[in-house]
Structures are given as structure tokens and as C-alpha cells.
N, CA, C and O atoms as a MOPAC input file, in Angstrom:
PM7 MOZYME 1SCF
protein

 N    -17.40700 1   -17.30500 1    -5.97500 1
 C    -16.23400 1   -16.57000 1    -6.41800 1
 C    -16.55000 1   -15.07700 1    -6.56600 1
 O    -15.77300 1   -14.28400 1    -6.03400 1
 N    -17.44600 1   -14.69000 1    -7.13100 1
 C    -18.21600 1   -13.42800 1    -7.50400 1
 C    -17.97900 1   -12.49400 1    -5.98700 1
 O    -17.57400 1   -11.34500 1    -5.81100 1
 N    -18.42300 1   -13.54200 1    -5.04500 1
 C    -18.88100 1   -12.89700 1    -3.83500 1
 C    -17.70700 1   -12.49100 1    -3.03700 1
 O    -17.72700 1   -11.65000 1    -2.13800 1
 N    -16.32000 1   -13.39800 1    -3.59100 1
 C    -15.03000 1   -12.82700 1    -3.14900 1
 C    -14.14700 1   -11.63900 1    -3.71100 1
 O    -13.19500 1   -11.09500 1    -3.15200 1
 N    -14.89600 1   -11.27200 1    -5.41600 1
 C    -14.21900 1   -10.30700 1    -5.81000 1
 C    -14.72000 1    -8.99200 1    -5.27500 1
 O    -14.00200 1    -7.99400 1    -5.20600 1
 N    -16.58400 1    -9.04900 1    -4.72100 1
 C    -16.72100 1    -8.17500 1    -4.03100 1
 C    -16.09700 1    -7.64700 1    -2.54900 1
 O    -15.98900 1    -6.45000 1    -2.28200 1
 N    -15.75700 1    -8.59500 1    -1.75000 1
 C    -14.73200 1    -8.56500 1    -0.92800 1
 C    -13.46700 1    -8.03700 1    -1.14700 1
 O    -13.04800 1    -7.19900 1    -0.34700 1
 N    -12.75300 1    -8.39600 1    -2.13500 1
 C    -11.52000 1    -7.66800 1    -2.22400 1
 C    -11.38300 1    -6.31200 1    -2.65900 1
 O    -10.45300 1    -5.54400 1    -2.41400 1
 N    -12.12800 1    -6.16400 1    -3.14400 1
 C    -12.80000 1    -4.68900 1    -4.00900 1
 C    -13.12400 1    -3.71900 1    -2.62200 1
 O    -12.59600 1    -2.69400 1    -2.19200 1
 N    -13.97800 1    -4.35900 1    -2.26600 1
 C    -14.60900 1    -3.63800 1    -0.30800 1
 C    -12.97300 1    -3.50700 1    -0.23400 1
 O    -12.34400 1    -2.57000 1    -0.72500 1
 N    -12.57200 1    -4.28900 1     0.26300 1
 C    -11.45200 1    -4.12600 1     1.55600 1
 C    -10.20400 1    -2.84800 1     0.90100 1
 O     -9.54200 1    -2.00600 1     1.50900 1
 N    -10.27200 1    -3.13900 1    -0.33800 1
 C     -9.07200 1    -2.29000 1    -1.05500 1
 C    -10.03100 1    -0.48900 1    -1.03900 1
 O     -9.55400 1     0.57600 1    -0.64600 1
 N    -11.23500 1    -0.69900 1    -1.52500 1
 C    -12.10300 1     0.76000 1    -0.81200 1
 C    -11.61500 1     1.46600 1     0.01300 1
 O    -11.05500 1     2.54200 1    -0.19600 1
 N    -11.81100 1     0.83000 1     1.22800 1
 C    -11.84500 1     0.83100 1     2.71400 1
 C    -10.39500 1     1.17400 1     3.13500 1
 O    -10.15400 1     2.33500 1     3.46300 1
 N     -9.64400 1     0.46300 1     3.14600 1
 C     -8.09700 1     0.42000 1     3.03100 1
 C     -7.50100 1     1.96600 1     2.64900 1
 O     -7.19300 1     2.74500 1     3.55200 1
 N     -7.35400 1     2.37600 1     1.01400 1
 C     -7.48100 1     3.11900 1     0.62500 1
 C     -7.97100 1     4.72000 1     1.05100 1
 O     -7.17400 1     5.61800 1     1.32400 1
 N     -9.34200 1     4.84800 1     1.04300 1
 C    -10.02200 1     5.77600 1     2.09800 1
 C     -9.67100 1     5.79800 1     2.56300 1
 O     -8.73500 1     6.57900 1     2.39100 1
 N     -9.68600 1     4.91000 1     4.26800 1
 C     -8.89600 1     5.30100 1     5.19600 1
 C     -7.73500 1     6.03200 1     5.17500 1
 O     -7.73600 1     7.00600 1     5.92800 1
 N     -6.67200 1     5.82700 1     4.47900 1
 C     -5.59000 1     6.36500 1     4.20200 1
 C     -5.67300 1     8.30100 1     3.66800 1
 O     -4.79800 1     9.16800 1     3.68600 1
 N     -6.89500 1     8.33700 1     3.31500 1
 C     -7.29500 1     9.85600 1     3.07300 1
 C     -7.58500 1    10.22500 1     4.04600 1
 O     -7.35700 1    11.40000 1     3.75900 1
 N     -8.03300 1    10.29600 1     5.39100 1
 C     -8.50800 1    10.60900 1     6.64000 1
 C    -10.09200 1    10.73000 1     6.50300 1
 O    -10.70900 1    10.71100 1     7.56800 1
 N    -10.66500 1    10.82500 1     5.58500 1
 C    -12.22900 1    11.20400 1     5.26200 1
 C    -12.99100 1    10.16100 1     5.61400 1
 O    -12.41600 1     9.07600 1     5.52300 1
 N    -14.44600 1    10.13400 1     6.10300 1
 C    -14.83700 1     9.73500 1     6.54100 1
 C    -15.95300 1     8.83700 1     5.81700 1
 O    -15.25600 1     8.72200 1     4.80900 1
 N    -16.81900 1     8.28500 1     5.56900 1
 C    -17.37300 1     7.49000 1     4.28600 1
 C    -18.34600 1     8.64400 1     3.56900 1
 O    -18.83700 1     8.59200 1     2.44100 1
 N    -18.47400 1     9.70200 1     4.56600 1
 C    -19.37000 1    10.77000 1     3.55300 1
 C    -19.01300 1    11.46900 1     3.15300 1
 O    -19.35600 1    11.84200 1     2.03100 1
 N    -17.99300 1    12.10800 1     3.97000 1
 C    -17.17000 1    12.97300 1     3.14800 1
 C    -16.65600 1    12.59000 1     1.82100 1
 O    -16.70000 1    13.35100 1     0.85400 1
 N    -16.13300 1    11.31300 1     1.78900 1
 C    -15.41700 1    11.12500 1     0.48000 1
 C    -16.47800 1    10.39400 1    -0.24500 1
 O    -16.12400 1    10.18200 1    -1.40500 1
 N    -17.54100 1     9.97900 1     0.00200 1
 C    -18.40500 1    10.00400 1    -1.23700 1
 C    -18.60600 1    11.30300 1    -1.73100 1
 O    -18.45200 1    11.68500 1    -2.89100 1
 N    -19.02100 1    12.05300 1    -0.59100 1
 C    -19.45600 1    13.40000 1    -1.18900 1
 C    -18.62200 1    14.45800 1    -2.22300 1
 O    -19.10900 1    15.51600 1    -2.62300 1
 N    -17.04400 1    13.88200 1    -2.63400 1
 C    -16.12900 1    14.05700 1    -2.71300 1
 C    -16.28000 1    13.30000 1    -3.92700 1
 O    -16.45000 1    13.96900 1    -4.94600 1
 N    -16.26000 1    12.33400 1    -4.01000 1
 C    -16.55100 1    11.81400 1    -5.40400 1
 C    -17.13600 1    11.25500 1    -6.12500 1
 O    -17.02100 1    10.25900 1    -6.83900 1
 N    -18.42100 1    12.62900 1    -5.69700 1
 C    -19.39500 1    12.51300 1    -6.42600 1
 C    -20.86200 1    11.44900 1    -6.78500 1
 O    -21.76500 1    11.29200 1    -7.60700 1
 N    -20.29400 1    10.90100 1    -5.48500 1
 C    -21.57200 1     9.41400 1    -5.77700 1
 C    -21.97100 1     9.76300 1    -4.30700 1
 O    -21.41800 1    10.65300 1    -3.66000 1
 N    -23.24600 1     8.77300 1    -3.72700 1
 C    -23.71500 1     8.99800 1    -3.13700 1
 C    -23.38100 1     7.77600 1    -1.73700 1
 O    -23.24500 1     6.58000 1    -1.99300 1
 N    -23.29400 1     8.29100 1    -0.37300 1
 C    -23.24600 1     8.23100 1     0.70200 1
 C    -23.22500 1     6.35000 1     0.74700 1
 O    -22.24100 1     5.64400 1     0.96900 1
 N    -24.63500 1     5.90500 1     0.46200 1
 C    -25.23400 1     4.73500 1     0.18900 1
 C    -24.44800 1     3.84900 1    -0.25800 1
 O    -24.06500 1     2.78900 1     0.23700 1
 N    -24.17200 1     4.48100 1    -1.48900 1
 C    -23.73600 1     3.76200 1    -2.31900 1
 C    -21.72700 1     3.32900 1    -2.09000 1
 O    -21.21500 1     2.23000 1    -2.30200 1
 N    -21.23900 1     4.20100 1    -1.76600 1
 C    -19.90300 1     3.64500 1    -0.70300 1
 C    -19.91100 1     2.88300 1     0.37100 1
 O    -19.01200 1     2.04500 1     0.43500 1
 N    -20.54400 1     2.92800 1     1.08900 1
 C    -20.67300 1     2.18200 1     2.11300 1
 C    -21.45200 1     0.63400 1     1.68300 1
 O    -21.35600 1    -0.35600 1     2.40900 1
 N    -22.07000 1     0.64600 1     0.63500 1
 C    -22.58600 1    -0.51500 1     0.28600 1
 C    -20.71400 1    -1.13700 1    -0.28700 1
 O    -20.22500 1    -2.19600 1     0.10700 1
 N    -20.13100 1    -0.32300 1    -1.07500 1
 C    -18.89500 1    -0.35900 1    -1.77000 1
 C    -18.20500 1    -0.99200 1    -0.86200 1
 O    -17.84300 1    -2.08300 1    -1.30400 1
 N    -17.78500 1    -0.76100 1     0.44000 1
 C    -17.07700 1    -0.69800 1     1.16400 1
 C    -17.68600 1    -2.18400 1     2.22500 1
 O    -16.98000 1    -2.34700 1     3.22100 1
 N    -18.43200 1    -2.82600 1     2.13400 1
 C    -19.47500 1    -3.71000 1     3.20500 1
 C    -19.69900 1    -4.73800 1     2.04500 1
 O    -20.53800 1    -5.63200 1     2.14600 1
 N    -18.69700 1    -4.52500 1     0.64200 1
 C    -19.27800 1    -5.73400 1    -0.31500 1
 C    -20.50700 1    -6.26400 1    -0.38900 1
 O    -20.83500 1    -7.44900 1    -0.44700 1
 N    -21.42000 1    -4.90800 1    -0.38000 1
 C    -23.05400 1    -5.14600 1    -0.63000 1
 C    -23.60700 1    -5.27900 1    -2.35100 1
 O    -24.03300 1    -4.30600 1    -2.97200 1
 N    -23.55100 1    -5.98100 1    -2.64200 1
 C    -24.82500 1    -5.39700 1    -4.21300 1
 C    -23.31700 1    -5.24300 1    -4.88400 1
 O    -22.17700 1    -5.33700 1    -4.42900 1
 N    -23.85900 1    -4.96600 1    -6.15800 1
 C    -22.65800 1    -4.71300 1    -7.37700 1
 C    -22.50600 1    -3.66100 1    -7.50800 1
 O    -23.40100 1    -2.89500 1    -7.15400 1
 N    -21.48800 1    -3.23800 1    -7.98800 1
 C    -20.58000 1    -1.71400 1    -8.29500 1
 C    -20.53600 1    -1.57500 1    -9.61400 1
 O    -19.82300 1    -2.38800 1   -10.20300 1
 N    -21.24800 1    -0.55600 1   -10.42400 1
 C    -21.43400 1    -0.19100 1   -11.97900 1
 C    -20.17500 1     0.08100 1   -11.78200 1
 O    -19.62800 1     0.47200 1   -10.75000 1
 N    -19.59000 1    -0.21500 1   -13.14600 1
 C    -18.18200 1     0.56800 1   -14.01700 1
 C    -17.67500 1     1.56200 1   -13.40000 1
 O    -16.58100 1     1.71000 1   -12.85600 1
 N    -19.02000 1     2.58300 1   -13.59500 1
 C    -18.72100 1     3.89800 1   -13.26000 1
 C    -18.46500 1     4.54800 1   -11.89900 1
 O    -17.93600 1     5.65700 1   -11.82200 1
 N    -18.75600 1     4.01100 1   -11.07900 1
 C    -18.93100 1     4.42100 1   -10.20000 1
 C    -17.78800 1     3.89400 1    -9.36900 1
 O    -17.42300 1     4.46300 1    -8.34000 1
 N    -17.28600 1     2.90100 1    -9.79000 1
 C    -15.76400 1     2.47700 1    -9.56100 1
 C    -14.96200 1     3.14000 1    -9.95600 1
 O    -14.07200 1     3.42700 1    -9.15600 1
 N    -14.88000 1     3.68200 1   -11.30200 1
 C    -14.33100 1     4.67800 1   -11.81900 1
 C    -14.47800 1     6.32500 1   -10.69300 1
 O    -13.67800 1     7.25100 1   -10.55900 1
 N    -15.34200 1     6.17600 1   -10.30000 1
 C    -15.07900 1     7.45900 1    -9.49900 1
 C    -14.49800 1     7.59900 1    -8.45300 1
 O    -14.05100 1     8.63100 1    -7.95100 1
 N    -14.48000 1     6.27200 1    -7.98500 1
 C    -14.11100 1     6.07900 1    -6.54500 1
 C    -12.49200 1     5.92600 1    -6.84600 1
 O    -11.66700 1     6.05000 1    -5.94000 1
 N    -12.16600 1     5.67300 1    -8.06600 1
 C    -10.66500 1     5.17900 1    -8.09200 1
 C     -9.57000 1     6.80200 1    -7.98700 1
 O     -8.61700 1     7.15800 1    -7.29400 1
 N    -10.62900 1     7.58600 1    -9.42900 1
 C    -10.54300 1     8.59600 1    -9.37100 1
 C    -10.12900 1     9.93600 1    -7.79800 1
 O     -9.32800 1    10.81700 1    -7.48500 1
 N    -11.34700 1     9.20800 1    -7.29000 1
 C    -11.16300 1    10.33100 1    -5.83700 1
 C     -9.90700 1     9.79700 1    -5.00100 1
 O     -9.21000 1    10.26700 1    -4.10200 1
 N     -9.93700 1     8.76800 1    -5.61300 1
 C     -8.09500 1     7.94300 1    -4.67900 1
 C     -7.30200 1     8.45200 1    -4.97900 1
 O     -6.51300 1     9.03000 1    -4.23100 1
 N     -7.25200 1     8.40100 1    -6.21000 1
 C     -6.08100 1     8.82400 1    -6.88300 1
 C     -5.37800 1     7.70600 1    -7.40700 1
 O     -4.21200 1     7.50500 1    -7.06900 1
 N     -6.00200 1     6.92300 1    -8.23900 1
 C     -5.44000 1     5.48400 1    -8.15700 1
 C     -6.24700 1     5.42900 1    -9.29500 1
 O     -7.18000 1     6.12400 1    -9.69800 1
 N     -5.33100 1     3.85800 1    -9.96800 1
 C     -6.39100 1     3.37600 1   -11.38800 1
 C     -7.48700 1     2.29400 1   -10.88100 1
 O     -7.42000 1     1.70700 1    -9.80100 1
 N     -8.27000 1     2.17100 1   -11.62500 1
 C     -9.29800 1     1.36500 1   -11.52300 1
 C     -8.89900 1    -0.03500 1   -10.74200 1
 O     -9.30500 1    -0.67100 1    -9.76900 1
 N     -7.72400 1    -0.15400 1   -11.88100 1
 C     -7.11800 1    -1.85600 1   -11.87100 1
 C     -6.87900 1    -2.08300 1   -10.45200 1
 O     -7.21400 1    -3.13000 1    -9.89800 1
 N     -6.19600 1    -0.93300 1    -9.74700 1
 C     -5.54500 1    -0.80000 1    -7.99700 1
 C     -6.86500 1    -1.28800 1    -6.79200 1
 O     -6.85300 1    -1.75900 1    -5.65500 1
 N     -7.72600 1    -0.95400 1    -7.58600 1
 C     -9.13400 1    -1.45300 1    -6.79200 1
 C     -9.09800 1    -2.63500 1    -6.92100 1
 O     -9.68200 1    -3.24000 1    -6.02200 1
 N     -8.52900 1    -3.38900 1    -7.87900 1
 C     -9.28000 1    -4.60500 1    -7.65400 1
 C     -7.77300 1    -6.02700 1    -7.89400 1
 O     -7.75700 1    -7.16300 1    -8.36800 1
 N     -6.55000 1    -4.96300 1    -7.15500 1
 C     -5.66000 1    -5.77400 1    -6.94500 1
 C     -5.61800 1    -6.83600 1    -5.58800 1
 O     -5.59600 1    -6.45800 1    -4.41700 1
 N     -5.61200 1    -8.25700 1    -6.05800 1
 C     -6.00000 1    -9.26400 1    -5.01000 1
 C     -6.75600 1   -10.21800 1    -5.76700 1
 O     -6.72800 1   -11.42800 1    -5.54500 1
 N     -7.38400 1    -9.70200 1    -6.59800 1
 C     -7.97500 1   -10.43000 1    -7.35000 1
 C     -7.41100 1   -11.26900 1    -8.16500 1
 O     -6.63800 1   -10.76300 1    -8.97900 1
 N     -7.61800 1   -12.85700 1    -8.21500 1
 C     -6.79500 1   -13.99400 1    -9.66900 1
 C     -7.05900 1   -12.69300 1   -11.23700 1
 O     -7.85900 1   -11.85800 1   -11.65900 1
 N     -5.94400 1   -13.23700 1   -11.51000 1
 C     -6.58200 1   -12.67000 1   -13.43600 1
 C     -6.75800 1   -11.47300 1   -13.58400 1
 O     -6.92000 1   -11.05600 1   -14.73100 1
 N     -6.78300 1   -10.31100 1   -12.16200 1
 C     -7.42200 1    -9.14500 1   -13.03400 1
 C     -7.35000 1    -8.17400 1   -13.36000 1
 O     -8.09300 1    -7.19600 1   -13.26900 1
 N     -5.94500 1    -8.43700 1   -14.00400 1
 C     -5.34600 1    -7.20700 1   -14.75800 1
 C     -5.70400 1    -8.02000 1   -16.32200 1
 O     -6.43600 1    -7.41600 1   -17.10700 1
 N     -5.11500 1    -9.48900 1   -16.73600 1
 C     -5.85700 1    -9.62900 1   -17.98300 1
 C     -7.67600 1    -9.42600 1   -17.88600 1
 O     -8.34500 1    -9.47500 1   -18.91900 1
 N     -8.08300 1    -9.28100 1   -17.02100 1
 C     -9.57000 1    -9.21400 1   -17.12100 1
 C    -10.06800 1    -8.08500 1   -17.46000 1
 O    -11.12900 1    -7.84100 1   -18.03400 1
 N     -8.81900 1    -7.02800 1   -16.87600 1
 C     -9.75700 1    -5.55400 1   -16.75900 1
 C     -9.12400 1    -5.48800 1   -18.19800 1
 O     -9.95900 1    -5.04200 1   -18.98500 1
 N     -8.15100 1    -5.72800 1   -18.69000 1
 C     -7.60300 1    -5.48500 1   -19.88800 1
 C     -8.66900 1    -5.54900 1   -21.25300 1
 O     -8.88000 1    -4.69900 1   -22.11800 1
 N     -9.44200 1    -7.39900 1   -20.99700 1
 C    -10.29800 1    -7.72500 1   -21.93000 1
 C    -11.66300 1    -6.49400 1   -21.56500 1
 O    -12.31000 1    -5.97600 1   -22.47500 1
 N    -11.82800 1    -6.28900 1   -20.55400 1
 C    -12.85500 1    -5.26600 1   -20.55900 1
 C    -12.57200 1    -4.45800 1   -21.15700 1
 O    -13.14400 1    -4.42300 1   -22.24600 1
 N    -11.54400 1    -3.31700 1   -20.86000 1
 C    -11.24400 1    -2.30100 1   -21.80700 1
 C    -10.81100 1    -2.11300 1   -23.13400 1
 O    -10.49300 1    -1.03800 1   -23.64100 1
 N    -10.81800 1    -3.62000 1   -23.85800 1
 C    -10.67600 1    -4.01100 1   -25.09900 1
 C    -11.94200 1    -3.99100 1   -25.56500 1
 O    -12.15100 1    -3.31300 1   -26.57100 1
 N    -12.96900 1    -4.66700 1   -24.98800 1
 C    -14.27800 1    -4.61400 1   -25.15800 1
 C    -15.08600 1    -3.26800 1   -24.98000 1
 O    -15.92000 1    -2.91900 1   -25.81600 1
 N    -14.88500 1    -2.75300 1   -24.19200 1
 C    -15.70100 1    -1.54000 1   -24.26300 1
 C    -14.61600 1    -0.36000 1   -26.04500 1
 O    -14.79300 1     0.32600 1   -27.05100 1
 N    -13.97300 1    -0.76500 1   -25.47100 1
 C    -13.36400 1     0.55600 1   -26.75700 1
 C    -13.42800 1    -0.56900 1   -28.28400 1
 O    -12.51100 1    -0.22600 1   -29.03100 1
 N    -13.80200 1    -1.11400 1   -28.56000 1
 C    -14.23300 1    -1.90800 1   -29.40200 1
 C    -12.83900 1    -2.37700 1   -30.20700 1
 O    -12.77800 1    -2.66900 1   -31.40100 1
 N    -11.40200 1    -2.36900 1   -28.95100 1
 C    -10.76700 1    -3.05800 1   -29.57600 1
 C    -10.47800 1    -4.63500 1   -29.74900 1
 O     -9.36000 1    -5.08800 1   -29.99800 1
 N    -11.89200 1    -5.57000 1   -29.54700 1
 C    -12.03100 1    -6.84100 1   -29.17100 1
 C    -11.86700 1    -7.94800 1   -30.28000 1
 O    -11.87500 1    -9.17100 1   -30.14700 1
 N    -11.70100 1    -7.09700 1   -31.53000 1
 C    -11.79100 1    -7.72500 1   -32.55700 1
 C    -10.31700 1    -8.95000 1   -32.71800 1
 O    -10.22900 1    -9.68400 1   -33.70300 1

């Protein structure tokens, strides 16, 4: 399952980008992360820190959540995350 949310995550990347005309370096270089590390993003390689999703959503122009629409659950998911990180989990 894991290995499909990285998939949908890739494809919505990819998708996305494209739609900017930039090319995978340019728009890393663009927001701020490194070359590698998009294209791993984008090829559903290895895991994607928080943050760095966050940047990529950022350089879209889009929320986080938009990355990872396709996914079962995960708008309540990203929700409980951001309940959890801001320590409203109580």
C-alpha cells in the first residue's frame, strides 16, 4: 500500500510540473531542493520528508493535501498529521 501512495504522490508531481513548462531541474532548482531529490519524487523512489513536500507543493502553487489527492483517507490523514504536529492531538 505504502508503495502506492508513493505512486500517486510521483504521478500528481509530475502531472503538476509539467503543467509549469520547467523541466525537472529547473523547478527543483526553483524550489529549492535538490535535482536528485525530484526526480527520485517524481519516479516514486525512496520517501519524501514533510518538508520537502512542502516545498514542492509550495513551488506549484498548490497545498500539500493536492499532492497527495488519489489517495484513500487523505485528507482525514493529512488532517491527523497536522493535528499532531501542532500539538492539537489531544
Amino acid at each position: 500500500m505504502e508503495n502506492t501512495y508513493r505512486k500517486v504522490v510521483a504521478q500528481n508531481i509530475s502531472r503538476l510540473r509539467g503543467k509549469t513548462g520547467l523541466s525537472e531541474f529547473a523547478f527543483a532548482i526553483n524550489a529549492g531542493i535538490d535535482p536528485k531529490t525530484l526526480r527520485a519524487a517524481e519516479h516514486a523512489d525512496g520517501n519524501l520528508e514533510f518538508s520537502t513536500l512542502d516545498k514542492i507543493a509550495n513551488a506549484l502553487g498548490v497545498s500539500t493535501a493536492q499532492l497527495l489527492e488519489g489517495i484513500p483517507d487523505a485528507s482525514s490523514r493529512l488532517a491527523s498529521l497536522t493535528d499532531l504536529l501542532s500539538g492539537n492531538d489531544k
